[in-house]
PDB file of N, CA, C and O in Angstrom:
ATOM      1  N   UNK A   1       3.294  -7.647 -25.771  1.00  0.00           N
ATOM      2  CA  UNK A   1       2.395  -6.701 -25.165  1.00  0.00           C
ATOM      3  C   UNK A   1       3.189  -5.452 -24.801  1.00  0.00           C
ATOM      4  O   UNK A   1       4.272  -5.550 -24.223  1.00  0.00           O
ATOM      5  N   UNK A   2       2.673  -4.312 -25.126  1.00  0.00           N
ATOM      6  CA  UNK A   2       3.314  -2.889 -24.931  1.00  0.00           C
ATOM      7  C   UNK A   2       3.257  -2.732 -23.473  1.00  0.00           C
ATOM      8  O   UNK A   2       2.382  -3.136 -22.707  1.00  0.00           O
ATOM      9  N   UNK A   3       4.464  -1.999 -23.183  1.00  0.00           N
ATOM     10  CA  UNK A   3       3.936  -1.292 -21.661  1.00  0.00           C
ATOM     11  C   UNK A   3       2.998  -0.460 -21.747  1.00  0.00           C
ATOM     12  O   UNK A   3       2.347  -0.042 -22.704  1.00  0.00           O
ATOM     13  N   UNK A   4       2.980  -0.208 -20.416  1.00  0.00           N
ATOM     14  CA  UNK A   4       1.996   1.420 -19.798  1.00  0.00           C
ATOM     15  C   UNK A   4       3.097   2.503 -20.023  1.00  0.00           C
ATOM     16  O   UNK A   4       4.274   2.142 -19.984  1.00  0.00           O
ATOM     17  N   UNK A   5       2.821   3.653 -20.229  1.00  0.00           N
ATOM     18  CA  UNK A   5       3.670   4.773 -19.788  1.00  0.00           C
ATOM     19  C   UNK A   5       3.019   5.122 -18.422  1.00  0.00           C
ATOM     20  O   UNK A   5       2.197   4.270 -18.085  1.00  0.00           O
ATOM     21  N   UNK A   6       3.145   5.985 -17.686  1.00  0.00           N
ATOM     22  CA  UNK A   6       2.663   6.653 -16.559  1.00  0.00           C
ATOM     23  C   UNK A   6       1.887   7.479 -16.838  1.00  0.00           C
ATOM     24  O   UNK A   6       2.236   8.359 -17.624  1.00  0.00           O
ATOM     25  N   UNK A   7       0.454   7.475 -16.240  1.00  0.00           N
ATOM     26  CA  UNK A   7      -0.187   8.633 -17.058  1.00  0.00           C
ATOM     27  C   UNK A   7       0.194   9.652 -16.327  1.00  0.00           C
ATOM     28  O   UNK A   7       0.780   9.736 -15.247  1.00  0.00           O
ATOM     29  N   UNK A   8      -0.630  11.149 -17.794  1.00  0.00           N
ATOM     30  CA  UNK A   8      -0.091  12.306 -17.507  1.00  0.00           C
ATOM     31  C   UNK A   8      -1.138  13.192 -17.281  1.00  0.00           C
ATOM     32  O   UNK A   8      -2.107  12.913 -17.987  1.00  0.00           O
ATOM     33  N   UNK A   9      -1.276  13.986 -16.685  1.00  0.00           N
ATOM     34  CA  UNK A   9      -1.854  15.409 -16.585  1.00  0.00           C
ATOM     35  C   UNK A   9      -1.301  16.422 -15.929  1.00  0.00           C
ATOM     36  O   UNK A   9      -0.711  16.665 -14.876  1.00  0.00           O
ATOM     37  N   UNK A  10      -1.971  17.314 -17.618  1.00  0.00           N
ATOM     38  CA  UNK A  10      -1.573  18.590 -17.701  1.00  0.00           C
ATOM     39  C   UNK A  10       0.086  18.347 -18.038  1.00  0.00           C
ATOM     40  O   UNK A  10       0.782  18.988 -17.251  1.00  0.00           O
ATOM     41  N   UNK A  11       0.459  17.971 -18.515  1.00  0.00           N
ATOM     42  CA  UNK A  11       1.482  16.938 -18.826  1.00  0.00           C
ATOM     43  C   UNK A  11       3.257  16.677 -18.013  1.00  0.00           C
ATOM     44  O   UNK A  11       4.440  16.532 -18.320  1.00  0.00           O
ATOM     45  N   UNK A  12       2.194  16.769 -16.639  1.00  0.00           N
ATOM     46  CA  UNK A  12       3.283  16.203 -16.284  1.00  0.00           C
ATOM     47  C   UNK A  12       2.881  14.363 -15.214  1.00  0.00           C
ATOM     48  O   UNK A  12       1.893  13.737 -14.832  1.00  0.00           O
ATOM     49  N   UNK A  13       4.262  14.249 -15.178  1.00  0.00           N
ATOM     50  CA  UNK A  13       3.602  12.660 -14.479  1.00  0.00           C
ATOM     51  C   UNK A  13       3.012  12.361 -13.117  1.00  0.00           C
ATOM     52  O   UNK A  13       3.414  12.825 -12.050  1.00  0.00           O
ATOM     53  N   UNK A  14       2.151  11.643 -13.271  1.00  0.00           N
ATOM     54  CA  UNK A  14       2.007  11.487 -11.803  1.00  0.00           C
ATOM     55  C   UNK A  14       2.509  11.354 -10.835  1.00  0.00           C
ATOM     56  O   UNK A  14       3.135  10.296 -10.907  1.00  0.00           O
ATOM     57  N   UNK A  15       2.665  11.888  -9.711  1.00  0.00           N
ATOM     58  CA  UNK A  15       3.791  11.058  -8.201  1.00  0.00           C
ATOM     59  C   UNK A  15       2.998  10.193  -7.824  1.00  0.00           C
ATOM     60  O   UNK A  15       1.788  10.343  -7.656  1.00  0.00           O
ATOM     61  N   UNK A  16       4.076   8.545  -7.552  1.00  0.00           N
ATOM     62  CA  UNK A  16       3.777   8.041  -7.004  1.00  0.00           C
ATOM     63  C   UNK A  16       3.994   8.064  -5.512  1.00  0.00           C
ATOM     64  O   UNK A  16       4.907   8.732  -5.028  1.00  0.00           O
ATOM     65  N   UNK A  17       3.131   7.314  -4.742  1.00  0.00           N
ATOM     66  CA  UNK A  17       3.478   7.402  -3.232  1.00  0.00           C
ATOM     67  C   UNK A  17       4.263   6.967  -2.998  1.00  0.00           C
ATOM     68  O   UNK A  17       4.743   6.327  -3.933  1.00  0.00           O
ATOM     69  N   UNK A  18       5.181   6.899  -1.456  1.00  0.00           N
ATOM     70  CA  UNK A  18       6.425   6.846  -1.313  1.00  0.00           C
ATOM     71  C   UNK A  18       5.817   5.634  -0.481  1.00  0.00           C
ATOM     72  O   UNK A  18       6.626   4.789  -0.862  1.00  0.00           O
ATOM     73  N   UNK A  19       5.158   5.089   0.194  1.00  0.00           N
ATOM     74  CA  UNK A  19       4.796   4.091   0.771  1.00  0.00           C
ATOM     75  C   UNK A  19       3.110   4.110   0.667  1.00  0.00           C
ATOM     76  O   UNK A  19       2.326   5.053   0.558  1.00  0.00           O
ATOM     77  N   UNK A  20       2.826   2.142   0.777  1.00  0.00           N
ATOM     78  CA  UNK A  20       1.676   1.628   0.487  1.00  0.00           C
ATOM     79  C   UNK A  20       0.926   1.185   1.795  1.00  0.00           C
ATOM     80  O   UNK A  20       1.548   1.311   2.849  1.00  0.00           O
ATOM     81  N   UNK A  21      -0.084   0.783   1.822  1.00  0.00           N
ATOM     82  CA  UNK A  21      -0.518   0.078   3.230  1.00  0.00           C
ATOM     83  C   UNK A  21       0.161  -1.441   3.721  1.00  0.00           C
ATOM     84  O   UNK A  21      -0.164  -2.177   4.652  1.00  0.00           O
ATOM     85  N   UNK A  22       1.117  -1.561   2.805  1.00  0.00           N
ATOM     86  CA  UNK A  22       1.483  -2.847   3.008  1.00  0.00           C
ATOM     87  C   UNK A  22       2.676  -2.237   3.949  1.00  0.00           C
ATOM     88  O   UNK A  22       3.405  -3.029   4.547  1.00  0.00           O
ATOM     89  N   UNK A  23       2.787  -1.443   4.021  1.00  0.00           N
ATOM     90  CA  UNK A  23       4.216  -0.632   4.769  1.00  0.00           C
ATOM     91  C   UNK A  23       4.026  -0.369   5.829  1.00  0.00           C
ATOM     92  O   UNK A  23       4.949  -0.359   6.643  1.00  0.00           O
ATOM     93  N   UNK A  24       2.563  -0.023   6.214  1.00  0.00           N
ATOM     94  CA  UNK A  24       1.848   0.729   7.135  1.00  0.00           C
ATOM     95  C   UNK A  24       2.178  -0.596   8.156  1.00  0.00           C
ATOM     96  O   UNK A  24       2.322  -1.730   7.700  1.00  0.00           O
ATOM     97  N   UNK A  25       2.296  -0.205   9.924  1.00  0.00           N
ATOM     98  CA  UNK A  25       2.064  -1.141  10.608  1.00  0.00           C
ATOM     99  C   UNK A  25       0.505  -1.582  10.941  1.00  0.00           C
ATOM    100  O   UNK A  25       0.026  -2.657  11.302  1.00  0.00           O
ATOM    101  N   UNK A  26      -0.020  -0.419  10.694  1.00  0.00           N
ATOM    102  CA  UNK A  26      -1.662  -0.511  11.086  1.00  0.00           C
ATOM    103  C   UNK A  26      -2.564  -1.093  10.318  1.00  0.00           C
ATOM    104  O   UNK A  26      -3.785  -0.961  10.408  1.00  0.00           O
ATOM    105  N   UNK A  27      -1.909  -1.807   9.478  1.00  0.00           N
ATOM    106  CA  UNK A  27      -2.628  -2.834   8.637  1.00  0.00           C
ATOM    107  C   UNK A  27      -2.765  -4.079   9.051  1.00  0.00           C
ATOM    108  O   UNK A  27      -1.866  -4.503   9.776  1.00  0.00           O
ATOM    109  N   UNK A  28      -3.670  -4.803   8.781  1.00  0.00           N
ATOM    110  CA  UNK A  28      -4.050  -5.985   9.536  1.00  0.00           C
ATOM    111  C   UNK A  28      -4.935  -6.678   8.618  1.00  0.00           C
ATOM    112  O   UNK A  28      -5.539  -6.191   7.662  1.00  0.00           O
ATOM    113  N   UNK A  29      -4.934  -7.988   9.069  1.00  0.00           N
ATOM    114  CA  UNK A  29      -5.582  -9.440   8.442  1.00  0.00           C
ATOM    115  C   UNK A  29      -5.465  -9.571   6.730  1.00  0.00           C
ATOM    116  O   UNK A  29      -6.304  -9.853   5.874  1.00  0.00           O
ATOM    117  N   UNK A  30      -4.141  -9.259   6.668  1.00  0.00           N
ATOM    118  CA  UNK A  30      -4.223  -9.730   5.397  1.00  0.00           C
ATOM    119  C   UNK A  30      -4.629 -11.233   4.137  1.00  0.00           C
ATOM    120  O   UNK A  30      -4.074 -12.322   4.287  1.00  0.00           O
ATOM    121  N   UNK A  31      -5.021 -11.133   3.695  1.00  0.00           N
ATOM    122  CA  UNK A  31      -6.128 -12.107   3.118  1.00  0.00           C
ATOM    123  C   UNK A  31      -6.458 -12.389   1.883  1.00  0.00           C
ATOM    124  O   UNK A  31      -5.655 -11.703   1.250  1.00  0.00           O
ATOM    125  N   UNK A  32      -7.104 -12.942   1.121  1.00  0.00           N
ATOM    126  CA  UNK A  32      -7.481 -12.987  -0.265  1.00  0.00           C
ATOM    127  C   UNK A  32      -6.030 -13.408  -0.878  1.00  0.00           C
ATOM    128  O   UNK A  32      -5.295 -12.434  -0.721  1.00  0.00           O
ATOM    129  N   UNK A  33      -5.409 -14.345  -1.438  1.00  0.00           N
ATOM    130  CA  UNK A  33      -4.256 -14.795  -2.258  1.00  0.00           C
ATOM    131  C   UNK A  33      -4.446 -14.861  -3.516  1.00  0.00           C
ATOM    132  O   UNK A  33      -5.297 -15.564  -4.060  1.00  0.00           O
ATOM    133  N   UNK A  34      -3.367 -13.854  -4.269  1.00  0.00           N
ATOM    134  CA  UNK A  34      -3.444 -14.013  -5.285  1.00  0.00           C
ATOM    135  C   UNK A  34      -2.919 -14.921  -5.932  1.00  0.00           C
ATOM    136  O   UNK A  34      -2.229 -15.724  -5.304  1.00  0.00           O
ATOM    137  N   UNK A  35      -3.091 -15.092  -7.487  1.00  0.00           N
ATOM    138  CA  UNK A  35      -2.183 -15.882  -8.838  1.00  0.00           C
ATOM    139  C   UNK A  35      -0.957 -16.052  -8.195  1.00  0.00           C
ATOM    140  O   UNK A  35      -0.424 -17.113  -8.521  1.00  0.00           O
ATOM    141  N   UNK A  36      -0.261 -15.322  -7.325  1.00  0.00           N
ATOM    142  CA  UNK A  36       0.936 -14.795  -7.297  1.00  0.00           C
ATOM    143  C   UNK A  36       1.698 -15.910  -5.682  1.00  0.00           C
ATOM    144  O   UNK A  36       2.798 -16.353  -5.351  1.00  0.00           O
ATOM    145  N   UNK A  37       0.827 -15.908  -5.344  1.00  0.00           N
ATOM    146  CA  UNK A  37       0.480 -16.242  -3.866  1.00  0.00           C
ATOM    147  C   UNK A  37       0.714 -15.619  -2.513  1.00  0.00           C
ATOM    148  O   UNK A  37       0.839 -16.200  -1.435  1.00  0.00           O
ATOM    149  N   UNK A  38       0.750 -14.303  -2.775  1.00  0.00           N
ATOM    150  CA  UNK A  38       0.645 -13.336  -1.950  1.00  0.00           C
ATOM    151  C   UNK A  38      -0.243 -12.600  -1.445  1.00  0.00           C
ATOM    152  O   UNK A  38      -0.849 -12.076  -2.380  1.00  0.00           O
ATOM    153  N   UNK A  39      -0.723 -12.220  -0.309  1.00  0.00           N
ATOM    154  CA  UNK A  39      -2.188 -11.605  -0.029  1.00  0.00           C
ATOM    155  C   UNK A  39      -2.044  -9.812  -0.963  1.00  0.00           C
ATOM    156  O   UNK A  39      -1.056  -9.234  -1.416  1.00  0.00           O
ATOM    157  N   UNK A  40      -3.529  -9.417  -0.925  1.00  0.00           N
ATOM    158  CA  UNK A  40      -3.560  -7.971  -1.607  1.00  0.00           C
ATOM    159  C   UNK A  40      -4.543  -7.532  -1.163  1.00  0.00           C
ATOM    160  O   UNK A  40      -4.775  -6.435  -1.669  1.00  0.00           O
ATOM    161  N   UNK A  41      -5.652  -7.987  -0.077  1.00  0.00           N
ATOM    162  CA  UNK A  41      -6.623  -7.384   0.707  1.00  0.00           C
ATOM    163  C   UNK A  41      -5.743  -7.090   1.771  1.00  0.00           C
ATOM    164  O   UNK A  41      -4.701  -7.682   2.052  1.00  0.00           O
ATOM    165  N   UNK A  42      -6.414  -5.825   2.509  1.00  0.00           N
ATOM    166  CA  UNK A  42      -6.125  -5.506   4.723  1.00  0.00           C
ATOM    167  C   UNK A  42      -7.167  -5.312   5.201  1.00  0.00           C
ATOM    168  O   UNK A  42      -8.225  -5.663   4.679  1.00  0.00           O
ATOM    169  N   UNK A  43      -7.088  -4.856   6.031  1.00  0.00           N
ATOM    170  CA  UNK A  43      -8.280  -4.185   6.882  1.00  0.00           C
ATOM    171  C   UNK A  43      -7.501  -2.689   7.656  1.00  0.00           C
ATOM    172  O   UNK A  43      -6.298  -2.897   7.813  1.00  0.00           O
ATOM    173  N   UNK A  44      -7.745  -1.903   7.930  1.00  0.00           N
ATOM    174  CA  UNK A  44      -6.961  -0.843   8.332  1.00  0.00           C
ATOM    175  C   UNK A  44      -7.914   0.117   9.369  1.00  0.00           C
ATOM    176  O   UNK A  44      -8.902   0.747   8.992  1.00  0.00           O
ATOM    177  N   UNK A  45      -7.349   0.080  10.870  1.00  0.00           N
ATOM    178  CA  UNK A  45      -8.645   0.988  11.722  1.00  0.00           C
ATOM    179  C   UNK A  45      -8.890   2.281  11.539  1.00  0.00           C
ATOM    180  O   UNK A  45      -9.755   2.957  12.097  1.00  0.00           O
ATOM    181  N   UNK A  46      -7.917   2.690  10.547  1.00  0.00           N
ATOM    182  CA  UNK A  46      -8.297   4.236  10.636  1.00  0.00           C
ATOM    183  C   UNK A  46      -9.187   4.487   8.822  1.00  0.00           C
ATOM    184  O   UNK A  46      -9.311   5.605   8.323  1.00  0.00           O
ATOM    185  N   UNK A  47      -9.687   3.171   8.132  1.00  0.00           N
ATOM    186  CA  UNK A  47     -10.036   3.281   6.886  1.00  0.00           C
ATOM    187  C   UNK A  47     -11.264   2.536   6.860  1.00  0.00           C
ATOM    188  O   UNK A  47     -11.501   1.807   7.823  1.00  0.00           O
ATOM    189  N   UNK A  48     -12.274   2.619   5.689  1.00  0.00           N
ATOM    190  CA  UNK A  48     -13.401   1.947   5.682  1.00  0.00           C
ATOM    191  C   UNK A  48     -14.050   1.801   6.735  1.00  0.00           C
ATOM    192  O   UNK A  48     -14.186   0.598   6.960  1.00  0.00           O
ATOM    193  N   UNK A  49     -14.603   2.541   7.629  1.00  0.00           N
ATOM    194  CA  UNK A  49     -15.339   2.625   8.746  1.00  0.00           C
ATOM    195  C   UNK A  49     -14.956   1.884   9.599  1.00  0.00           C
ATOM    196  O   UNK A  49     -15.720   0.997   9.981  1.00  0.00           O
ATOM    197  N   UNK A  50     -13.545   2.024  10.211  1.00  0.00           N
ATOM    198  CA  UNK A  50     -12.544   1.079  11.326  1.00  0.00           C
ATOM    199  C   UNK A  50     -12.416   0.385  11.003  1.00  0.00           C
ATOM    200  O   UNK A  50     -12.687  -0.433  11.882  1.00  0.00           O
ATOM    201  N   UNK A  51     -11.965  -0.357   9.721  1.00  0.00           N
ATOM    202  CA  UNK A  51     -11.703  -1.746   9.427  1.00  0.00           C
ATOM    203  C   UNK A  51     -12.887  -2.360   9.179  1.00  0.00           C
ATOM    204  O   UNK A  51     -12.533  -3.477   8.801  1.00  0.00           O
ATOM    205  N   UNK A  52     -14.416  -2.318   9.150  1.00  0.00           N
ATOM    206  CA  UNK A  52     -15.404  -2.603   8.478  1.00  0.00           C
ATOM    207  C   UNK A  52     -15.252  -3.342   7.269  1.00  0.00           C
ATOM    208  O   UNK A  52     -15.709  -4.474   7.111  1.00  0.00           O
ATOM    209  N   UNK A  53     -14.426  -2.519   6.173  1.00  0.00           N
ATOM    210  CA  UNK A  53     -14.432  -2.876   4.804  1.00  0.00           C
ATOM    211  C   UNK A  53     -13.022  -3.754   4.651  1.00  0.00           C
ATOM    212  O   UNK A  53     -12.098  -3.810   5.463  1.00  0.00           O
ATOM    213  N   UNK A  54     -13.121  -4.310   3.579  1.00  0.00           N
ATOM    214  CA  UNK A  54     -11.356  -4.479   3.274  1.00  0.00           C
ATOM    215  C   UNK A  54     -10.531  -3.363   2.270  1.00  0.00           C
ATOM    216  O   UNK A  54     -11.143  -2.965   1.279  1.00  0.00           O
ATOM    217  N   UNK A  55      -9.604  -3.024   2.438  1.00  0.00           N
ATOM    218  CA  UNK A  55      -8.917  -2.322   1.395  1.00  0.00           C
ATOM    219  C   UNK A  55      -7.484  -2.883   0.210  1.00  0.00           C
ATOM    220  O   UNK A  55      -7.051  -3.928   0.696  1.00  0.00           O
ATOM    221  N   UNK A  56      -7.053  -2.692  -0.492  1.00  0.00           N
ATOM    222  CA  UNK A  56      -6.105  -3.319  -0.826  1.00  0.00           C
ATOM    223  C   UNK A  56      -4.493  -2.561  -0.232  1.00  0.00           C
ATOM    224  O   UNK A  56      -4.250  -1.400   0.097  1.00  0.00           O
ATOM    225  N   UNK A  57      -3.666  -3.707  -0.277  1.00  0.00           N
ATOM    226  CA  UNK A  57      -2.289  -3.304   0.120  1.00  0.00           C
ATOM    227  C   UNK A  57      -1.515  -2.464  -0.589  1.00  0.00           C
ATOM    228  O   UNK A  57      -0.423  -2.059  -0.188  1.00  0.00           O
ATOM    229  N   UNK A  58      -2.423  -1.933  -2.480  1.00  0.00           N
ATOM    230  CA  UNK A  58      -0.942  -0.931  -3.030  1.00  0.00           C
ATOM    231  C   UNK A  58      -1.734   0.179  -2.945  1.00  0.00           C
ATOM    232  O   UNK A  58      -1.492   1.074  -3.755  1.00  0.00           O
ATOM    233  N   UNK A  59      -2.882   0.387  -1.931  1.00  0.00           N
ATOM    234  CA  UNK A  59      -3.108   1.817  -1.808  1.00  0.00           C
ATOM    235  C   UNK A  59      -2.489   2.490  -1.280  1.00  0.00           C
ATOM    236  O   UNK A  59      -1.660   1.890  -0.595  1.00  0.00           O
ATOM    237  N   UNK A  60      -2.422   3.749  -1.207  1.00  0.00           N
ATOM    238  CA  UNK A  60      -1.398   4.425  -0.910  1.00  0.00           C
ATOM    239  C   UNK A  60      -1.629   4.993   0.070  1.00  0.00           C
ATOM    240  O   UNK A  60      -2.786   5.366   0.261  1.00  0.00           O
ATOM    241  N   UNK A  61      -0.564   5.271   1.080  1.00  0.00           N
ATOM    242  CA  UNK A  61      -0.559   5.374   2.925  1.00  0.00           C
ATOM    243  C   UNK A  61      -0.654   6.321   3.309  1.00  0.00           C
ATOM    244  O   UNK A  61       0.366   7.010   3.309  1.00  0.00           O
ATOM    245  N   UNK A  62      -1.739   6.823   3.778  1.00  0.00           N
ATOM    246  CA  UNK A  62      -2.286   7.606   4.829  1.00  0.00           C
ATOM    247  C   UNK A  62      -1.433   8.926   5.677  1.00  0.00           C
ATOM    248  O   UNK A  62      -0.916   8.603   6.747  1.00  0.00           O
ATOM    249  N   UNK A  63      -1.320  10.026   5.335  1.00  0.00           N
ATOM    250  CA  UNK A  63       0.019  10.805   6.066  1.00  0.00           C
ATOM    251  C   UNK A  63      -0.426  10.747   7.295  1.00  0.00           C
ATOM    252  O   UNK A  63       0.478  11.148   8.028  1.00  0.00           O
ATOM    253  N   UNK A  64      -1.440  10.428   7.955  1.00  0.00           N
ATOM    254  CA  UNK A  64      -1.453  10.729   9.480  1.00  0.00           C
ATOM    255  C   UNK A  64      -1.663   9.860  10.442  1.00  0.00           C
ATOM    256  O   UNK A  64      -1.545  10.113  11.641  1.00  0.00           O
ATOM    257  N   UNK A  65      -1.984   8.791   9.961  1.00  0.00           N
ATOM    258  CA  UNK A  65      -1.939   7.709  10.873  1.00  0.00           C
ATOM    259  C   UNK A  65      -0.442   6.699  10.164  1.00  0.00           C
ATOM    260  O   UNK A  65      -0.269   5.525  10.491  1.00  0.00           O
ATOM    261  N   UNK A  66       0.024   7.071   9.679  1.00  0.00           N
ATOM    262  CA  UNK A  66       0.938   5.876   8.937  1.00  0.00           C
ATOM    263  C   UNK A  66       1.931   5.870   9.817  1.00  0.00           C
ATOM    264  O   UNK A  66       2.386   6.894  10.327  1.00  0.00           O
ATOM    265  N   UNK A  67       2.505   4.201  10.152  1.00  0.00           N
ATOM    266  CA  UNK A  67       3.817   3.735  11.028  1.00  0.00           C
ATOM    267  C   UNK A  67       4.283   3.114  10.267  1.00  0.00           C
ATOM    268  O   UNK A  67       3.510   2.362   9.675  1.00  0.00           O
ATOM    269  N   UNK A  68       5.596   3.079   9.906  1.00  0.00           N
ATOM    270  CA  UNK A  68       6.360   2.473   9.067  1.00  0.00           C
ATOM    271  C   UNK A  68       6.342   0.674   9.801  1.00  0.00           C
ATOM    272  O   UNK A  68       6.524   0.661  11.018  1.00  0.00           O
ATOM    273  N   UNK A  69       6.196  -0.343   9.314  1.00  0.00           N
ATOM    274  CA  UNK A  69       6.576  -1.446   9.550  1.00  0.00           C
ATOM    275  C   UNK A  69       7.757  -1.612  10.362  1.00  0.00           C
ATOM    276  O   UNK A  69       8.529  -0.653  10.366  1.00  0.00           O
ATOM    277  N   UNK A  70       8.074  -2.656  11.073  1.00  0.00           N
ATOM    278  CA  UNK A  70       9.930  -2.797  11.536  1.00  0.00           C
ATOM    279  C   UNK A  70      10.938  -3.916  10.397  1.00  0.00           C
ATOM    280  O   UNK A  70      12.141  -4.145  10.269  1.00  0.00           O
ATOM    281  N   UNK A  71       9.722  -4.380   9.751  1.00  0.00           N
ATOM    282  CA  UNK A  71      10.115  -5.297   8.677  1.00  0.00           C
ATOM    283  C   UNK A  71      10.677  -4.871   7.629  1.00  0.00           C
ATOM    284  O   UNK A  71      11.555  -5.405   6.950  1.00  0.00           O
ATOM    285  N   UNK A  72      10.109  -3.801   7.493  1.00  0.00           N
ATOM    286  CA  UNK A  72      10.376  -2.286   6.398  1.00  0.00           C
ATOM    287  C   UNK A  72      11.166  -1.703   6.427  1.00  0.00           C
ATOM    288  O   UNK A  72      11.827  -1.324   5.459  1.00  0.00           O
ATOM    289  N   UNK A  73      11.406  -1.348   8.049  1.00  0.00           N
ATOM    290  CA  UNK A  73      12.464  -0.462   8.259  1.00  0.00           C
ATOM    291  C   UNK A  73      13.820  -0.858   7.699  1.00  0.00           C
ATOM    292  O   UNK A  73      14.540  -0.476   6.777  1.00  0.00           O
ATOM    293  N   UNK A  74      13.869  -1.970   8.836  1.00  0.00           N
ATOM    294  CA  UNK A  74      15.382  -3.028   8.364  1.00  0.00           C
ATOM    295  C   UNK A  74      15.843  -3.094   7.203  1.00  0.00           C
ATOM    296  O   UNK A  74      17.017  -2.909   6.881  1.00  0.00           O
ATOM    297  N   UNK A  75      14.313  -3.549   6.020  1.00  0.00           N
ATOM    298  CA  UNK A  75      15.000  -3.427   4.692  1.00  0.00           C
ATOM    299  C   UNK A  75      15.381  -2.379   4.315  1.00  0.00           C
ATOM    300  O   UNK A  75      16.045  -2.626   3.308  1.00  0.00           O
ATOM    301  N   UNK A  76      15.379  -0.912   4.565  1.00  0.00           N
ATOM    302  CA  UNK A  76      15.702   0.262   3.901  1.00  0.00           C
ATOM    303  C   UNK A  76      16.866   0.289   4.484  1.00  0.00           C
ATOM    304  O   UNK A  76      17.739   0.386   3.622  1.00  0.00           O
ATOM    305  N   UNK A  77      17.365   0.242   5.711  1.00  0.00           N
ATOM    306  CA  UNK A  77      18.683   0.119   6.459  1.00  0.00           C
ATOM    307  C   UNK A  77      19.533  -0.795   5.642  1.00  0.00           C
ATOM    308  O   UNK A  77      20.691  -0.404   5.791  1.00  0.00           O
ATOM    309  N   UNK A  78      19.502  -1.811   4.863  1.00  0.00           N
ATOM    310  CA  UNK A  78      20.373  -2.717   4.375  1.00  0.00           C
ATOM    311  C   UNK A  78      20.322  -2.188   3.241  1.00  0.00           C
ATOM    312  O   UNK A  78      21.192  -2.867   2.696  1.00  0.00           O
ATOM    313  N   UNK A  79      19.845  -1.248   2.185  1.00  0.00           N
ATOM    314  CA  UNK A  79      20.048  -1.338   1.086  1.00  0.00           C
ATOM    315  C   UNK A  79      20.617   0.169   1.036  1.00  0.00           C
ATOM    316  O   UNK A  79      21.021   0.641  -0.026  1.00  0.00           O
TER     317      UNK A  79
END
C-alpha cells in the first residue's frame, strides 16, 4: 500500500499543528477504544457546546484556551 503525501495547496504543504487535544489539559473523559486500544474520543469545556458533544483527541488545540498537560511537559523536558 502507497503512502499519503501531505496534501498541498496552492502548492505548498500544509502545517501541521504543534499540539492536539490530547495535549490539552482541558480535555476530559476520554473514551471510545480503539483497534489499537487507546481512547480517541474527549469532551472539552470550551468545545461542542461545553463539552455537550464528544470531539476527537488528534484535533488540533485551541490557541486560547489550551494548557499544556504536566504529562506532556515532562516528556518534552527529557527528550
Amino acid at each position: 500500500m502507497a503512502l499519503r503525501k501531505p496534501t498541498r495547496r496552492n502548492g505548498k504543504a500544509q502545517e501541521r499543528p504543534k499540539y492536539q487535544c490530547r495535549h490539552c489539559a482541558n480535555s476530559y473523559d476520554w473514551h471510545e477504544i480503539g483497534y489499537d486500544g487507546k481512547p480517541f474520543l474527549c469532551r472539552c469545556p470550551y468545545k461542542q457546546q461545553g463539552g455537550k458533544f464528544c470531539i476527537f483527541l488528534k484535533d488540533p488545540a485551541c490557541d486560547e484556551h489550551f494548557k499544556l498537560r504536566p504529562d506532556y511537559a515532562e516528556a518534552d523536558k527529557q527528550v
